[in-house]
N, C-alpha and C positions, 0 to 999 in steps of 0.2 A: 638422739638421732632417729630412733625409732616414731618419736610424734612429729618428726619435720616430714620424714619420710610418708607418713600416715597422713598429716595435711598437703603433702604435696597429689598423694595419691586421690584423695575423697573431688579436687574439682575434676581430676581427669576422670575418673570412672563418671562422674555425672556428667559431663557433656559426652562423652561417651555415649552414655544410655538416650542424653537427647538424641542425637545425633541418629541414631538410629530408631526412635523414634520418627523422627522428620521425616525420614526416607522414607518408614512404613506411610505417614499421610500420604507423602508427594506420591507412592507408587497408588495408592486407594484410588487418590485424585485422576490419574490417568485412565486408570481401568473406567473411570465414569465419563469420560470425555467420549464425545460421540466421533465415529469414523468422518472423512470428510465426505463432501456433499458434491455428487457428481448431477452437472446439469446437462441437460441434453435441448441442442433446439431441434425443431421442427422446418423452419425455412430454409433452404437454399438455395443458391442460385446467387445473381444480380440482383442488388437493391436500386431500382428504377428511381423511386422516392429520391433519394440519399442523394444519387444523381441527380437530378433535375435540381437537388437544393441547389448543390455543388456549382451547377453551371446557371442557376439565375445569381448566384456570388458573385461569380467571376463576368456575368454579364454586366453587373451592374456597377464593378470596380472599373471595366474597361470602357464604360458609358461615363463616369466619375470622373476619368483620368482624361476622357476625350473634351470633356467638355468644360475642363478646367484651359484643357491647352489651349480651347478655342476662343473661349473667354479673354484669355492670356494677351492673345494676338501679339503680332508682330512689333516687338517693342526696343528692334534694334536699330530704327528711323529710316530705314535706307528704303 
């Protein structure tokens, strides 16, 4: 009874001991981990650029789309 008891006990104390082991890395590991990274911009305001992209897009969708319809023409015979 006594060596059932003795091999039941030697894997628990060893993962045991990993176990805490592991922890000690994983807390090591953190403490090395850098804080995070704060960015700061400088611009603000209205982006003019970004705009004018914006609206030669859409100029040139509704230039696309007009001159498909015109293309199209009237193709119900009357």
């Amino acid at each position: 009874m006594a060596r059932r008891l003795f091999a039941l006990m030697v894997p628990v104390a060893l993962s045991a001991a990993l176990a805490v082991a592991a922890s000690a890395t994983l807390a090591a590991n953190r403490a090395r981990q850098p804080g995070p990274v704060v960015v700061q911009t400088t611009r603000s305001g209205f982006a003019w650029g970004d705009a004018a992209i914006g609206a030669a897009t859409a100029l040139g969708v509704v230039l696309a789309v007009t001159g498909v319809l015109v293309l199209r023409g009237d193709r119900d015979g009357t």
